[in-house]
C-alpha positions in Angstrom: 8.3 -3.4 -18.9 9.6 -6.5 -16.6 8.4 -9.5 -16.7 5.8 -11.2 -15.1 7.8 -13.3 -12.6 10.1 -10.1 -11.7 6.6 -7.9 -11.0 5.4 -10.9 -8.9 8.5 -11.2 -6.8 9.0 -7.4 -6.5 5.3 -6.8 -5.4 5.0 -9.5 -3.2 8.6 -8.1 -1.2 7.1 -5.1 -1.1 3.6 -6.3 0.1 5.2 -8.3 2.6 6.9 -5.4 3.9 4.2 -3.1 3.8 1.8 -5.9 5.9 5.3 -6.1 8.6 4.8 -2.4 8.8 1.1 -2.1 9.1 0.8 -5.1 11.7 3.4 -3.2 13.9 1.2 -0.1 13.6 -1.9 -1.6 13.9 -2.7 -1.3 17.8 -0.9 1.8 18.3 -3.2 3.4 15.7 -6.5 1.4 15.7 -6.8 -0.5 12.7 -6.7 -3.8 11.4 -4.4 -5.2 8.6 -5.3 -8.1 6.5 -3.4 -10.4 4.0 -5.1 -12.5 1.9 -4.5 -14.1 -1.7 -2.0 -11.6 -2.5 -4.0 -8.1 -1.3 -3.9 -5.9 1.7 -6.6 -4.8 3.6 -6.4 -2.3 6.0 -9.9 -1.5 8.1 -10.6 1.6 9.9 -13.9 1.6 12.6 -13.8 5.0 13.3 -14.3 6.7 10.8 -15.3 3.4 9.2 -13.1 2.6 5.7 -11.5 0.0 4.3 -7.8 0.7 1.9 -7.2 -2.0 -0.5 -3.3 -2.7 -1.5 -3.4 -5.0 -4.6 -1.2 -6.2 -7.3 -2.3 -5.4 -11.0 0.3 -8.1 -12.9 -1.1 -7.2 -16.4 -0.3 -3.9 -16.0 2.6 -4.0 -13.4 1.3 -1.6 -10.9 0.6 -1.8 -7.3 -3.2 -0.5 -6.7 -3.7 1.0 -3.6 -7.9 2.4 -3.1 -8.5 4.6 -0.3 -10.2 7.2 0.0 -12.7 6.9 -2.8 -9.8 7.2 -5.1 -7.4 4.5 -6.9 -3.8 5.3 -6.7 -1.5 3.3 -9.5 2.2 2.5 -8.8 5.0 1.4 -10.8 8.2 0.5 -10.2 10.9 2.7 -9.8 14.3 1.7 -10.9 16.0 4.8 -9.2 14.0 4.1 -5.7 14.1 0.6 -6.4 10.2 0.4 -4.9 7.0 1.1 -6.1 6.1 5.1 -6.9 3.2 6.8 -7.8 3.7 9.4 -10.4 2.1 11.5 -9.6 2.7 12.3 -6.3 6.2 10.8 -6.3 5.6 8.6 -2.9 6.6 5.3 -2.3 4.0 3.3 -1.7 4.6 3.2 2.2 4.9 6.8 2.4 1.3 6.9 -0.2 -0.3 4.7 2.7 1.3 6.5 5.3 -0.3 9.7 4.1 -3.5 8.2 3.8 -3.9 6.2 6.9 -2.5 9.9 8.5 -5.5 11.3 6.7 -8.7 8.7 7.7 -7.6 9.2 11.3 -6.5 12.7 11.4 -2.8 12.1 13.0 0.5 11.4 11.6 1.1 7.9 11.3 4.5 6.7 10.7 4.7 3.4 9.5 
């Protein structure tokens, strides 16, 4: 496992990258993107929901919640970002997919 100051430094890059993204998206899609102390919001009027992008430095994951569910990344050596296991998405192509999902169009981010 890495160490705490690598994890911060890695997910804050990546959060910062993510929030780049998402603010350039924003008005073309409809939603609103929030950082604050470290987490991503992203809120959706219609359909109303609200995604949550958080570091987890105990752990070192990336949390993202949407869509009633909790998605848990780690880093990825090989992709050299954060991946959920499961899926195997990055975790811009993971919020991709789900803002694509709450508003029923393919975003690209």
């Amino acid at each position: 496992m890495m160490d705490e100051q690598n994890f911060k430094k890695r997910a804050d890059d990546a959060l910062t990258s993510l929030h780049r993204a998402l603010v350039s998206a924003a008005d073309d899609y409809g939603f609103d993107v929030d950082l604050n102390a470290g987490a991503l919001g992203v809120e959706f009027e219609d359909p109303p929901a609200k995604f949550v992008i958080s570091p987890n430095t105990p752990v070192r994951q990336i949390w993202v919640s949407a869509h009633a569910k909790s998605y848990k990344l780690d880093w990825d050596i090989v992709e050299n970002a954060f991946v959920h296991a499961e899926s195997g998405d990055t975790l811009k192509q993971l919020v991709e997919k789900a803002i694509s999902k709450q508003l029923k169009e393919e975003v690209t981010l």
